[in-house]
C-alpha positions as CSV (number, residue, x, y, z in Angstrom):
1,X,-47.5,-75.7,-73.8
2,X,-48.9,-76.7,-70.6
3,X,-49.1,-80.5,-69.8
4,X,-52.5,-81.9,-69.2
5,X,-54.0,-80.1,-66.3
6,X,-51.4,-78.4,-65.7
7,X,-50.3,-74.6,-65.8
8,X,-46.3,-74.3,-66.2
9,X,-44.9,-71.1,-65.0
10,X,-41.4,-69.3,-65.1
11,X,-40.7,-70.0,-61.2
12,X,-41.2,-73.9,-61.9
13,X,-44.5,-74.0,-59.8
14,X,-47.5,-75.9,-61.7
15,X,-51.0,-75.6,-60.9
16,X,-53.3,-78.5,-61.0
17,X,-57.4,-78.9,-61.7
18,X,-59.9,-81.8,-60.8
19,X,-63.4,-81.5,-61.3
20,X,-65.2,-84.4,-60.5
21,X,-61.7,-85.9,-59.9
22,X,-60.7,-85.6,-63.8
23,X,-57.8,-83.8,-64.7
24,X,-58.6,-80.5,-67.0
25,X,-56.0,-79.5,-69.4
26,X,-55.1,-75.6,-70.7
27,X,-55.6,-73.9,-67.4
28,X,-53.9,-70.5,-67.6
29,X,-54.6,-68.7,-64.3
30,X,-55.6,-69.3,-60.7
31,X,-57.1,-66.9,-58.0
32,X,-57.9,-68.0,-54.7
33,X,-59.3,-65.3,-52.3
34,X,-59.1,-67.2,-48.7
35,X,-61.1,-64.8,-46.5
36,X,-61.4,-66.7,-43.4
37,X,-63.6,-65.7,-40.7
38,X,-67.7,-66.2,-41.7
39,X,-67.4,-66.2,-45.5
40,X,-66.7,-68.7,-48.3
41,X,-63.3,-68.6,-50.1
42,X,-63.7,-68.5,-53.5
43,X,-62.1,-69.1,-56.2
44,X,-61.3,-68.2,-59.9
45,X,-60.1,-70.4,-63.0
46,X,-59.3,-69.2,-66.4
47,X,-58.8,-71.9,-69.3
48,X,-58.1,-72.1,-72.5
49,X,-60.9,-73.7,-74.9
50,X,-58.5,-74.7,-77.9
51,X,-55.8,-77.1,-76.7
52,X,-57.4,-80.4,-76.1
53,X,-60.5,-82.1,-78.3
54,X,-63.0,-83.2,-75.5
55,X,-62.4,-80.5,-73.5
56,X,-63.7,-77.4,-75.6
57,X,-66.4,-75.0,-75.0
58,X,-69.4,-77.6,-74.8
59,X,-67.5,-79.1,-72.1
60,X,-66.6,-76.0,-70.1
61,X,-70.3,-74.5,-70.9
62,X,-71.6,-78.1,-69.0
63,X,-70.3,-77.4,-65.8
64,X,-71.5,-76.1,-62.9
65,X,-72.0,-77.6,-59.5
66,X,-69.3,-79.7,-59.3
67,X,-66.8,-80.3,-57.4
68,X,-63.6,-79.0,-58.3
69,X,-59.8,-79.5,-56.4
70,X,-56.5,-77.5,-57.1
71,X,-53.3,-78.4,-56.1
72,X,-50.0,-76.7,-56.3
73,X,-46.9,-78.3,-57.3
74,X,-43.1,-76.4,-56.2
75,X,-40.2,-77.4,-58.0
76,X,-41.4,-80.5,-59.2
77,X,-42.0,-81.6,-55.2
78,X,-45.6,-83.2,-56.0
79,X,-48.8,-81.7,-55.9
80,X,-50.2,-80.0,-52.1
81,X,-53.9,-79.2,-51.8
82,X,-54.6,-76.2,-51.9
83,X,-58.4,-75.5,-52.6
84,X,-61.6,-77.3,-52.7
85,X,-65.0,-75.8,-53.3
86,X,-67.8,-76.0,-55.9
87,X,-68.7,-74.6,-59.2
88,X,-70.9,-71.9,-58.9
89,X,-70.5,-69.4,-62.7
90,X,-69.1,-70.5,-66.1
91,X,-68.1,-67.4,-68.4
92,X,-67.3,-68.5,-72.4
93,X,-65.6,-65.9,-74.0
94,X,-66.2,-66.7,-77.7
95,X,-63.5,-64.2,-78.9
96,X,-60.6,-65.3,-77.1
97,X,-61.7,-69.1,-76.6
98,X,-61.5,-69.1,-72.6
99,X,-63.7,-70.1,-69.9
100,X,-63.7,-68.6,-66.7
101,X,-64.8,-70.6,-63.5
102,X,-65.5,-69.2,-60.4
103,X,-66.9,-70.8,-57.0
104,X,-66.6,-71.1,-53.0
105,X,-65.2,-73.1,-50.8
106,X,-67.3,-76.2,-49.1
107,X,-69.0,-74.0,-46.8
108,X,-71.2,-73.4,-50.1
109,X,-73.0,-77.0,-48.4
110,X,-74.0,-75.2,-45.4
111,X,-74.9,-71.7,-47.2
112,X,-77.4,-73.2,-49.2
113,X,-79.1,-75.3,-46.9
114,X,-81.4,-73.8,-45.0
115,X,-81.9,-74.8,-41.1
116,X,-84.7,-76.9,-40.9
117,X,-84.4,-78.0,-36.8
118,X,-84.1,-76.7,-33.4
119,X,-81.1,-78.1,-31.9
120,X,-82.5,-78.4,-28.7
121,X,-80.2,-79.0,-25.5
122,X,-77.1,-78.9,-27.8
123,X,-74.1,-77.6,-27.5
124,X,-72.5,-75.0,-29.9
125,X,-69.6,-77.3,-30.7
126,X,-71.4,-80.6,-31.3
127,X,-74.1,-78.7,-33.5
128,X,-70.7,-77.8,-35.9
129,X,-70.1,-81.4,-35.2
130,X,-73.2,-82.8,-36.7
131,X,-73.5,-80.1,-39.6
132,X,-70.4,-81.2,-40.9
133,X,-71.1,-84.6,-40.7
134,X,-74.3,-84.4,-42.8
135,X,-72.5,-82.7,-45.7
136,X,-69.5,-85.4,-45.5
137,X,-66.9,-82.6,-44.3
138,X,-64.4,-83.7,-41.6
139,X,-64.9,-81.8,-38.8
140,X,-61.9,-79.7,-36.7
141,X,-63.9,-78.5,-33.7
142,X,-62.7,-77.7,-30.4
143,X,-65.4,-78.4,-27.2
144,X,-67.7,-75.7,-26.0
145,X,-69.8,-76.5,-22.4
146,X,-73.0,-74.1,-22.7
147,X,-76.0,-75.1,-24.3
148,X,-77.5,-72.8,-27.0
149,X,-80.8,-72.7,-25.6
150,X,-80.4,-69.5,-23.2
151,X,-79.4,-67.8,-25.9
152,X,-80.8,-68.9,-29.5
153,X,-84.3,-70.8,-29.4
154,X,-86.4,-68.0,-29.4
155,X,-84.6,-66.5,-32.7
156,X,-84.5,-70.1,-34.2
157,X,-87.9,-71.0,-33.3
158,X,-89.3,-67.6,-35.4
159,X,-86.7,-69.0,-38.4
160,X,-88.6,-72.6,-38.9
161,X,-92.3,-70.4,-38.8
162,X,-90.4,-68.5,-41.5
163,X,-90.7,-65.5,-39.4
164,X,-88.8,-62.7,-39.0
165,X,-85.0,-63.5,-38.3
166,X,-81.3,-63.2,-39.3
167,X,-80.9,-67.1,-39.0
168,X,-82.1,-68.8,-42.5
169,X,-79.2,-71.3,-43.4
170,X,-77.0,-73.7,-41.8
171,X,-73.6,-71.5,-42.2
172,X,-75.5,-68.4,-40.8
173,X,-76.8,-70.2,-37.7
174,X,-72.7,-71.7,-37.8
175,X,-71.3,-67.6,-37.8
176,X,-74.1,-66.8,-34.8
177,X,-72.8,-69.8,-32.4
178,X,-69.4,-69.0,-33.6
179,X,-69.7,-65.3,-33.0
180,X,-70.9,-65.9,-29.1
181,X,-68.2,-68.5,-28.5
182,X,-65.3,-65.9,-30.0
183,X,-64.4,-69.1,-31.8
184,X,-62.4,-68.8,-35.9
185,X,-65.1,-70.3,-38.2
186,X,-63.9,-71.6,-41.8
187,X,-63.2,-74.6,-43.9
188,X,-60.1,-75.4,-45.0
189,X,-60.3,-78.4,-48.0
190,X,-63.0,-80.4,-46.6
191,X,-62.6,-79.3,-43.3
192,X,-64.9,-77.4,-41.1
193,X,-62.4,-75.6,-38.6
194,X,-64.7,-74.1,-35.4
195,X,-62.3,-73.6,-33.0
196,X,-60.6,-70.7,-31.1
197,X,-58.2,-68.3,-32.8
198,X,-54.6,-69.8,-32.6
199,X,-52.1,-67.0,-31.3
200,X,-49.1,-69.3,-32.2
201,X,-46.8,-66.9,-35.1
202,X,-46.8,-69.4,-38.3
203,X,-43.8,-67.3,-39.4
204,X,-41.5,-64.6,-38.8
205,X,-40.9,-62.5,-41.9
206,X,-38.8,-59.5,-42.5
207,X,-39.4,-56.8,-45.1
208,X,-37.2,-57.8,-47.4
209,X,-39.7,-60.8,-47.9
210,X,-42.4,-58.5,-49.7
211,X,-42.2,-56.9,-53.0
212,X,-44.6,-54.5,-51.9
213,X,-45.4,-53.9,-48.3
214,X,-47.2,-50.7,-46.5
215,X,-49.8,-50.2,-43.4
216,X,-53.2,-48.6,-43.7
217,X,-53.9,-46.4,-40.3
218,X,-57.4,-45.5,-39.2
219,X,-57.3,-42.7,-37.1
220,X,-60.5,-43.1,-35.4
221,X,-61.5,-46.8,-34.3
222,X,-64.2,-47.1,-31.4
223,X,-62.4,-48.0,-28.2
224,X,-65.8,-49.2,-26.5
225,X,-68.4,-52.0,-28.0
226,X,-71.6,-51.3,-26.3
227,X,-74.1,-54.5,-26.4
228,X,-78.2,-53.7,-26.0
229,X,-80.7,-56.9,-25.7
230,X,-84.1,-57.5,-23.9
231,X,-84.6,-61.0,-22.9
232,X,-87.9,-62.4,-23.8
233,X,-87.5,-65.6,-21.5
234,X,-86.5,-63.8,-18.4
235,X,-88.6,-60.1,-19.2
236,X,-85.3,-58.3,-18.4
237,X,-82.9,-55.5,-20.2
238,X,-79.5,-56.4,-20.5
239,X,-76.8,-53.6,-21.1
240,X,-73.5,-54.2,-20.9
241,X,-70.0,-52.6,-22.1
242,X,-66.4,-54.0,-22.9
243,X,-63.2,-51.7,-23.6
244,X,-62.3,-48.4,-21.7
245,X,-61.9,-44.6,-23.4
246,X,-62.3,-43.4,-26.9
247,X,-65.8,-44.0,-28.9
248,X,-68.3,-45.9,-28.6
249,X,-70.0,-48.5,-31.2
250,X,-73.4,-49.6,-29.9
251,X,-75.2,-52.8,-30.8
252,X,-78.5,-54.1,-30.5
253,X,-78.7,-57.8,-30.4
254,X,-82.6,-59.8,-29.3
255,X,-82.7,-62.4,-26.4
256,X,-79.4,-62.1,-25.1
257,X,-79.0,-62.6,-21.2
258,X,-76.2,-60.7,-19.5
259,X,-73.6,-62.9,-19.7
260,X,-73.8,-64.0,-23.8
261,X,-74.2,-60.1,-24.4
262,X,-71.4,-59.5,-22.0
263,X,-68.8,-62.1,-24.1
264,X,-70.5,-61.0,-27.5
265,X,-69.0,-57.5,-26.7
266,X,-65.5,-58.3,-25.2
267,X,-65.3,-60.2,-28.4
268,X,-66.4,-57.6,-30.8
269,X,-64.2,-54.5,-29.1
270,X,-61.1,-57.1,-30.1
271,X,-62.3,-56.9,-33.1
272,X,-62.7,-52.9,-33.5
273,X,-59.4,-52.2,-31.9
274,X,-57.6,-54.6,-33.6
275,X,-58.4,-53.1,-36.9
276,X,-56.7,-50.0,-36.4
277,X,-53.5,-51.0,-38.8
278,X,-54.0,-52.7,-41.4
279,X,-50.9,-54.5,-43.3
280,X,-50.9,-55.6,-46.6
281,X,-48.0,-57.1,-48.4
282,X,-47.6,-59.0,-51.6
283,X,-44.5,-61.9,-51.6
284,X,-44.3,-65.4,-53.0
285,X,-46.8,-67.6,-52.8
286,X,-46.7,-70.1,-50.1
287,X,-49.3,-72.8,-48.0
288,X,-48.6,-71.8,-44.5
289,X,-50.5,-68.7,-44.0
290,X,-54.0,-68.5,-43.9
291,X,-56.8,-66.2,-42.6
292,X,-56.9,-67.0,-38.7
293,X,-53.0,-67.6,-37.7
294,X,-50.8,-64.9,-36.8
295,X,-47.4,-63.9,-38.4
296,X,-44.8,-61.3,-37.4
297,X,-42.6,-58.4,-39.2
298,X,-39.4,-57.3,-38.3
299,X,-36.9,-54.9,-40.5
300,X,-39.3,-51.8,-40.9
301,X,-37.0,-50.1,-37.6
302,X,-40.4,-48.7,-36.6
303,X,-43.5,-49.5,-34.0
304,X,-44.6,-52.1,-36.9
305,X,-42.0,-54.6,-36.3
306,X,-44.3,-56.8,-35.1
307,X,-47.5,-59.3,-34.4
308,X,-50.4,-59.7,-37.0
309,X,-53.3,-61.5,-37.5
310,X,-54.0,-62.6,-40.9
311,X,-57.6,-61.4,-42.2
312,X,-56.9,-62.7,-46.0
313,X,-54.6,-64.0,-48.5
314,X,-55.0,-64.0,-52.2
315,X,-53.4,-66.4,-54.1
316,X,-52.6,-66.3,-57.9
317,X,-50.7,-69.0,-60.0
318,X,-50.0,-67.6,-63.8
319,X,-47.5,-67.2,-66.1
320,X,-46.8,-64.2,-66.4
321,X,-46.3,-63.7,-62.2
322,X,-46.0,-66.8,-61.3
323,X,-47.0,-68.0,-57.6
324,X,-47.9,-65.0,-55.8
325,X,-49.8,-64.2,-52.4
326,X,-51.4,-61.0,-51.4
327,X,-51.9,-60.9,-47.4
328,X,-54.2,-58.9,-45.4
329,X,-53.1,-58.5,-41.5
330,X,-54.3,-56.1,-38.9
331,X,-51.6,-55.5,-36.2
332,X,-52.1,-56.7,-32.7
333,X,-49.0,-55.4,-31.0
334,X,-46.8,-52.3,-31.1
């Protein structure tokens, strides 16, 4: 029987739950899809209904909106953090007497707020900086120099006349500066994280680590990203190109001016080539990797023995598997 809040499992790793900082007893499984770069990671909870009086369906059926932490436990070392979002869905399965919770990550703040100011003669950077601060997140931001003006009041000022515009909530507007500045965006426990990607390996791991391992090949990935704008302010085209050979994958972004286009497309060709091999690979769970670092392979005796960056990770905590990660990496070197 699992202690209060608490999910014991074959491999001696427990799971803990908070929601509104109260311990919930009879959890039974835990899935954490950490997606990284311009989305919320989200979570998914499955308890148990009938173990503790207090804590039945009524309760579970009152939820929502809350704040809810898990923690992992290894060994009996004490609990790590390792998720912190808010309740968005309660399921009640009468038959079985189980709820099911599923949320996202704090990012969820900035999602549902919609931008309601210019920034004006601001920075990329301390824009992040202030965003985080008015939803009480910490805030893990590395310093840009240019001033968004050149290249995002136009757009914004159509957003507050409720216009026409991709831009209608703080995390969107967060993904556009983000985007320009080839910066990671994400937030990690109540951390907004707007910074470069690291290119430090987090770990080394040979195949023998995986219980399942293989690589997904595209065999045709565009070689050249193409950017096309027209720049209100200055009444000019702007068309510029990044990469060299193979196809071509055009965009057409507004008010750009040559030089925002120009690193909006080096950016984006990373992107496209990088994707060409995709790993995936499911081992023991773990806290180190997360969408954004980089990790390498060796012991395949092939081109693959490598560099990777890490596009996802899916953690699940149960007792029938245990704690188990599914990663998500797309090669960088060969």
């Amino acid at each position: 029987m699992p202690r209060r809040g608490e999910a014991c499992l074959y491999n001696k790793t427990e799971a803990e739950v908070l929601i509104a900082g109260v311990p919930v007893p009879g959890l039974i499984a835990v899935t954490i899809d950490s997606v990284g770069h311009f989305s919320a990671d989200r979570f998914r909870l499955a308890f148990t209904t009938a173990l503790v009086p207090g804590f039945d369906i009524s309760y579970f059926a009152g939820l929502g909106g809350q704040q809810i932490s898990i923690a992992v436990s290894q060994g009996g070392d004490g609990y790590v953090p390792l998720f912190t979002g808010l309740i968005d869905n309660i399921r009640i399965d009468f038959r079985t007497n189980t709820a099911v919770l599923s949320g996202r990550d704090l990012s969820a703040l900035m999602i549902d707020t919609d931008v309601a100011e210019s920034f004006l003669n601001q920075t990329a950077s301390q824009i992040a900086t202030t965003i985080a601060a008015r939803h009480g997140l910490n805030a893990q931001v590395t310093a840009t120099k240019d001033l968004i003006g050149q290249y995002y009041d136009l757009d914004h000022a159509r957003t507050i006349l409720s216009l026409s515009s991709k831009i209608t909530n703080e995390w969107g507007l967060l993904c556009q500066l983000a985007q320009i500045e080839g910066y990671y965006l994400g937030v990690t426990g109540s951390t907004l994280i707007f910074q470069p990607e690291t290119e430090t390996v987090v770990a080394t791991l040979p195949k023998t680590a995986f219980s399942q391992l293989g690589v997904d090949i595209v065999a045709v990935i565009p070689q050249v990203r193409h950017i096309k704008s027209w720049n209100c302010r200055q009444k000019t085209a702007v068309d510029v190109s990044s990469g060299a050979g193979g196809r071509v994958a055009t965009g057409i972004r507004p008010n750009l001016n040559s030089a925002t286009a120009q690193s909006i497309a080096e950016t984006e060709v990373g992107l496209l080539v990088r994707q060409g091999a995709l790993l995936t690979g499911t081992m023991p769970g773990e806290l180190t990797i997360q969408p954004g670092v980089r990790v390498g392979l060796y012991g395949t005796s092939s081109s693959f023995d490598a560099t990777y960056a890490v596009e996802s990770v899916r953690r699940q905590v149960d007792q029938r598997s245990g704690f188990q990660q599914i990663i998500r990496a797309f090669l960088l070197t060969t």
